[in-house]
N, CA, C and O atoms as a DFTB+ gen file, in Angstrom:
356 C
 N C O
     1  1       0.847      -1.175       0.000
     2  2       0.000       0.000       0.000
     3  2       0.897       1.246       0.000
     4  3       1.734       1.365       0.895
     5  1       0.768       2.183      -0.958
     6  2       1.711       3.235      -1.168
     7  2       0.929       4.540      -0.071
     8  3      -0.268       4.748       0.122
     9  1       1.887       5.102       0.380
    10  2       1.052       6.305       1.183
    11  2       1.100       7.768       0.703
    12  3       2.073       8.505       0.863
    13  1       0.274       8.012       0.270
    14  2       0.250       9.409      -0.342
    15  2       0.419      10.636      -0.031
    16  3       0.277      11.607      -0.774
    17  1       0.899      10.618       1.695
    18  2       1.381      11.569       2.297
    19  2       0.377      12.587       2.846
    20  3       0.655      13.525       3.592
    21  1      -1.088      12.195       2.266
    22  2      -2.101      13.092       2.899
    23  2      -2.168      13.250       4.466
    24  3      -2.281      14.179       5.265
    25  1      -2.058      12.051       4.501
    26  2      -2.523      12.274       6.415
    27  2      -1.337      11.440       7.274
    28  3      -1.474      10.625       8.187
    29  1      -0.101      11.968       6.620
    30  2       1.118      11.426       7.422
    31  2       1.496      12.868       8.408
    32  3       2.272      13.625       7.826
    33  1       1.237      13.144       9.229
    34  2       1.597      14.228       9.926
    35  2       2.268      13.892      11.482
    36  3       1.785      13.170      12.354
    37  1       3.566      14.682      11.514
    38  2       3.931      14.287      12.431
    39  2       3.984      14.622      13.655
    40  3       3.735      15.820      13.790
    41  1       4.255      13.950      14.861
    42  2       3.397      14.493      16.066
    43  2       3.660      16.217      16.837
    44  3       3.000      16.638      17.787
    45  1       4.705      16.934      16.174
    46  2       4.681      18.155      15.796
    47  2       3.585      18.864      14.990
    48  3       2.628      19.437      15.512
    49  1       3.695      18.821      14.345
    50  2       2.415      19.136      13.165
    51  2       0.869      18.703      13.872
    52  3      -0.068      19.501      13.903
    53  1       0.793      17.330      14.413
    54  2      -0.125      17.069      14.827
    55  2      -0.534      18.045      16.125
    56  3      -1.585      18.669      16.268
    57  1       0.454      17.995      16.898
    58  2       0.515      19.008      18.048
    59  2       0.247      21.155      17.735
    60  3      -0.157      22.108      18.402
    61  1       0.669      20.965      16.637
    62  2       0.849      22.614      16.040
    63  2      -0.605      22.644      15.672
    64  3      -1.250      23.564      16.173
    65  1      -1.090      22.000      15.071
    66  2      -3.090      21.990      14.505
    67  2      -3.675      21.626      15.885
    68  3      -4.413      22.525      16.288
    69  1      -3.585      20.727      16.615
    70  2      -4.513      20.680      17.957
    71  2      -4.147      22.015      18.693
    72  3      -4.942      22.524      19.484
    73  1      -2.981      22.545      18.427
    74  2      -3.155      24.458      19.729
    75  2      -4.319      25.072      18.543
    76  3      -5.526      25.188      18.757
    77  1      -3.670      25.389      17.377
    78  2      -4.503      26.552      16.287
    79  2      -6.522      25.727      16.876
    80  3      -7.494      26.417      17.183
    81  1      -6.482      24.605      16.838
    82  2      -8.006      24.033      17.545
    83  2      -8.633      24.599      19.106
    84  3      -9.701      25.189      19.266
    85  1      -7.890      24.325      19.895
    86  2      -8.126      24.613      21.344
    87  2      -7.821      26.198      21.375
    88  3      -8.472      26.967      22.083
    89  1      -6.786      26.601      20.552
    90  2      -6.846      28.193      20.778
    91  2      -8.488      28.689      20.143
    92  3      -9.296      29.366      20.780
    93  1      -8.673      28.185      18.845
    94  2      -9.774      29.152      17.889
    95  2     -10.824      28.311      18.708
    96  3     -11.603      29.188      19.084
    97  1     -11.236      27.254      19.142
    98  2     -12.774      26.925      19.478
    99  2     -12.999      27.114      20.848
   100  3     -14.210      27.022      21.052
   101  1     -12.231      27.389      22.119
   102  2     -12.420      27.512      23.245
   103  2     -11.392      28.765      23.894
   104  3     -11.153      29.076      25.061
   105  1     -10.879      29.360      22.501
   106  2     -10.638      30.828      22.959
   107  2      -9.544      30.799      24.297
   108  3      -9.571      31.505      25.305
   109  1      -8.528      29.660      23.898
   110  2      -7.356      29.713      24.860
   111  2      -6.439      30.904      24.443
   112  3      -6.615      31.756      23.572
   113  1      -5.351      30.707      25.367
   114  2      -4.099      31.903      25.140
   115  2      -2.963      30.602      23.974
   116  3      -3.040      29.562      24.627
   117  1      -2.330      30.379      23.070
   118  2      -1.922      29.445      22.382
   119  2      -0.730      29.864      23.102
   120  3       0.107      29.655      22.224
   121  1      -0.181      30.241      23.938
   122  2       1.502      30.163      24.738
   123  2       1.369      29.267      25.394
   124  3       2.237      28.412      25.567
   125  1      -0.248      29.273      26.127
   126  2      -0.473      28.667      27.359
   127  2      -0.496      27.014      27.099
   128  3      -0.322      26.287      28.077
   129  1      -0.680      26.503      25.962
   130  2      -1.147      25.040      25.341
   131  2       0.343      24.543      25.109
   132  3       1.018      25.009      24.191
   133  1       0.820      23.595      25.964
   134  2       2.337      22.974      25.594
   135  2       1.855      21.424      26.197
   136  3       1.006      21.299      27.079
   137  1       2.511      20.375      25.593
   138  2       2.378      18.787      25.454
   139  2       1.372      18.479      26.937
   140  3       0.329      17.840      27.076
   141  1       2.256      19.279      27.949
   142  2       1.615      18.450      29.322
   143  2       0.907      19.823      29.834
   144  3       1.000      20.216      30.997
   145  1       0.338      20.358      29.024
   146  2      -1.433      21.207      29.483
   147  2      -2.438      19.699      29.687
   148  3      -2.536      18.650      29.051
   149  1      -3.039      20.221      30.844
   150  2      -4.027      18.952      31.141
   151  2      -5.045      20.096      30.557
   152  3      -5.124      21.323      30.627
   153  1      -5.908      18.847      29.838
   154  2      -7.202      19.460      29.505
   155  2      -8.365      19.949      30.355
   156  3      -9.105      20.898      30.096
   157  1      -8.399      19.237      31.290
   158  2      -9.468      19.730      32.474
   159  2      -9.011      20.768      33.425
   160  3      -9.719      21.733      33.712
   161  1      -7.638      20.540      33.994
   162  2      -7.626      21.244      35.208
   163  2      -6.758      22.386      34.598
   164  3      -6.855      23.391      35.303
   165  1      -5.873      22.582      33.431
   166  2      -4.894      23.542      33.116
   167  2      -5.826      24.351      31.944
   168  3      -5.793      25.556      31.697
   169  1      -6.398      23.640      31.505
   170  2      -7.195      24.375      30.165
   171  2      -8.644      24.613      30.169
   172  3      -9.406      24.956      29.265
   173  1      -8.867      24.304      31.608
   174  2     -10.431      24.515      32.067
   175  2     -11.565      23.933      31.159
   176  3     -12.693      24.428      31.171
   177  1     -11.209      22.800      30.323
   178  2     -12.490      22.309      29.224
   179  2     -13.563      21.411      30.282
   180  3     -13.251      21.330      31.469
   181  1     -14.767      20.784      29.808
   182  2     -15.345      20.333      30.597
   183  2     -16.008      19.147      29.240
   184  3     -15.900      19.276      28.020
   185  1     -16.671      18.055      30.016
   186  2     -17.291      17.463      29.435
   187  2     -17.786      17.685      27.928
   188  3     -17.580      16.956      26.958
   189  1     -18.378      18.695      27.986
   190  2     -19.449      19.261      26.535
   191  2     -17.780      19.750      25.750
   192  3     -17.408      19.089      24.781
   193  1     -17.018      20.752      26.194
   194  2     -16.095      20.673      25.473
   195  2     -15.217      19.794      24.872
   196  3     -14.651      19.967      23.793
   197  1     -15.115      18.731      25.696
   198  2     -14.168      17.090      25.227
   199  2     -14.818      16.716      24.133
   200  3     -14.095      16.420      23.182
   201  1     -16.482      16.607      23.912
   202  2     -16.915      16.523      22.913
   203  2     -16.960      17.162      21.897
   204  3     -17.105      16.533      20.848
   205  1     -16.848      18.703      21.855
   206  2     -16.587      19.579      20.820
   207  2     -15.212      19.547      20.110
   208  3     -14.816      19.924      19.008
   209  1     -14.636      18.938      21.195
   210  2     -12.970      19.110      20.678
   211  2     -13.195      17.625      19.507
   212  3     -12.525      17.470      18.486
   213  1     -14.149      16.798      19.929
   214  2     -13.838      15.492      19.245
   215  2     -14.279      15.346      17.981
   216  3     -13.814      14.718      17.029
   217  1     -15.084      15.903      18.084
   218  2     -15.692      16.604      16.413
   219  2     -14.685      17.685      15.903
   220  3     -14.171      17.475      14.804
   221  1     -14.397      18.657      16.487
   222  2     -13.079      19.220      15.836
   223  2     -11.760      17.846      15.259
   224  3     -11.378      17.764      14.091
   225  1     -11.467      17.287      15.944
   226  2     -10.659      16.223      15.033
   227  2     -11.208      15.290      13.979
   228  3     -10.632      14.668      13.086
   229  1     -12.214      15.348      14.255
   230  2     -12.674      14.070      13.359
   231  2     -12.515      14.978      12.156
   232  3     -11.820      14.512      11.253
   233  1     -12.955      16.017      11.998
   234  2     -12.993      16.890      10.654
   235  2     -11.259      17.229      10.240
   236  3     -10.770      17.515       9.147
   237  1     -10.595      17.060      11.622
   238  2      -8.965      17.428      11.430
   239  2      -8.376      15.727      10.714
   240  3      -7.641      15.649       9.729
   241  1      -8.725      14.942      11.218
   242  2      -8.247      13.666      10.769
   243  2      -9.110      13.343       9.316
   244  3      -8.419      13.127       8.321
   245  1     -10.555      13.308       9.181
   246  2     -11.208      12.594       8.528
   247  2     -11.738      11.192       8.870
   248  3     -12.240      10.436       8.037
   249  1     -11.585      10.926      10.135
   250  2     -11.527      10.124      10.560
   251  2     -12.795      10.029      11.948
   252  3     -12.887      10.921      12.791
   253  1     -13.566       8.939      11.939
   254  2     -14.346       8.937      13.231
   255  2     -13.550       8.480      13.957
   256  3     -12.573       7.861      13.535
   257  1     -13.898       8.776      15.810
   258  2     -13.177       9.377      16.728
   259  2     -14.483       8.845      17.964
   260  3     -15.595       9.216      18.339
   261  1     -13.519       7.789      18.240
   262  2     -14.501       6.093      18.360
   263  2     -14.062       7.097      20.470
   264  3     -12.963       7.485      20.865
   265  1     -15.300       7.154      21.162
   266  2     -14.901       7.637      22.403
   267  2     -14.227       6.404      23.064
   268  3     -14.228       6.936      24.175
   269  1     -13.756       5.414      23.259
   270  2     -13.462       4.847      23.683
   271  2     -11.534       4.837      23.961
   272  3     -10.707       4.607      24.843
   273  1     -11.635       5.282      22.452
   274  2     -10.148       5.921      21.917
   275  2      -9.791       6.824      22.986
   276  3      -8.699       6.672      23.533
   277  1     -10.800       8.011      23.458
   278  2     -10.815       8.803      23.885
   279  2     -10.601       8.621      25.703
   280  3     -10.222       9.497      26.481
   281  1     -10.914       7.451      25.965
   282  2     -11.117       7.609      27.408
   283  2     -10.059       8.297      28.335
   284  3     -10.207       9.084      29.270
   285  1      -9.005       7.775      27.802
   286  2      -8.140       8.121      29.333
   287  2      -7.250       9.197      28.314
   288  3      -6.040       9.225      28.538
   289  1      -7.620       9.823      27.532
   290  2      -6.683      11.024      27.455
   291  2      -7.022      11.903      28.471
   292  3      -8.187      12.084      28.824
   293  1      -5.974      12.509      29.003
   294  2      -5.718      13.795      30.149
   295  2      -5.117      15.274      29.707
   296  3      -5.464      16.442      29.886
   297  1      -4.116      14.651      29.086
   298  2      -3.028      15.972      28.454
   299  2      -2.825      15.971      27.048
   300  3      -2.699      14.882      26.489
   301  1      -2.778      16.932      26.446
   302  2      -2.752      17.608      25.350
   303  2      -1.637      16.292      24.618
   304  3      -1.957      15.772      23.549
   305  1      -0.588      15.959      25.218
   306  2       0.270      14.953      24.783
   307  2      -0.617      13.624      24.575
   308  3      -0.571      12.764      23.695
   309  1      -1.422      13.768      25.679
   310  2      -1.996      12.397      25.136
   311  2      -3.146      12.266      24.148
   312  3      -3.565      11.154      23.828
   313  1      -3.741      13.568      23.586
   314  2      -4.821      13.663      22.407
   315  2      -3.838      13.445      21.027
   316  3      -4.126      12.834      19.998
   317  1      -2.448      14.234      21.407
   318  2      -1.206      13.999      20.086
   319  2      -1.201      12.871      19.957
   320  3      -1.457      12.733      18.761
   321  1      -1.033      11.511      20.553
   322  2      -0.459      10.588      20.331
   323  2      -1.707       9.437      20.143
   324  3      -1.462       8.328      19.667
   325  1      -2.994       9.817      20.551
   326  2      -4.277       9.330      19.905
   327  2      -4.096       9.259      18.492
   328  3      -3.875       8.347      17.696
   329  1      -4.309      10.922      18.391
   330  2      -4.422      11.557      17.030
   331  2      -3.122      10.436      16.162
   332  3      -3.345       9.495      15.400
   333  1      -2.220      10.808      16.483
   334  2      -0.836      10.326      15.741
   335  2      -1.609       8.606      15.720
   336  3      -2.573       8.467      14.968
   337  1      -1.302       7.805      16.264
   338  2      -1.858       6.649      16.383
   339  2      -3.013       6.149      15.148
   340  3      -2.841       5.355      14.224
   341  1      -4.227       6.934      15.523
   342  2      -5.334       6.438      14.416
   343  2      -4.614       6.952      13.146
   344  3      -4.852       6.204      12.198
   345  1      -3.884       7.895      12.855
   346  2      -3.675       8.166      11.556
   347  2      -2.340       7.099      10.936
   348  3      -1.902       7.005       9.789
   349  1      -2.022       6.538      11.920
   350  2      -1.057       5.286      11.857
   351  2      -1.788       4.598      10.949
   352  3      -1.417       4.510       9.778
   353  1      -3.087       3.948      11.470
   354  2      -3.639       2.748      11.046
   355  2      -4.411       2.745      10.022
   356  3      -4.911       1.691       9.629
């Protein structure tokens, strides 16, 4: 299977589009968003936002964005390496 480079992004890149996300849809400070920002307690999101953010990727990946995937992310590092991951497979 040849890869066409569309959705090879690396976990930089992946990380650089999830701040430009959390900055533009929940109106963060983008200095403030670095790998180990926790999403709840450092970035103040809540439930309804975890879900907004998850639809923001799915449209960033193309990809559905199975919550289960989702459970135990905490930190911004760990939505990168979701993200990075499904676009693995």
């Amino acid at each position: 299977m040849s890869d066409s480079g569309a959705m090879t992004m690396t976990e930089q890149e992946i990380f650089e589009k999830l701040k430009e996300v959390l900055a533009d849809s929940f109106r963060l400070d983008p200095a403030k968003i670095t790998l180990d920002s926790h999403l709840f307690t450092d970035l103040d999101l809540d439930s309804i936002d975890a879900v907004e953010l998850a639809i923001q990727l799915q449209d960033l990946t193309g990809r559905r964005v199975k919550a289960q995937e989702f459970k135990n992310v905490r930190t911004v590092r760990d939505v990168v390496a979701t993200i990075h991951g499904m676009l693995q497979s």
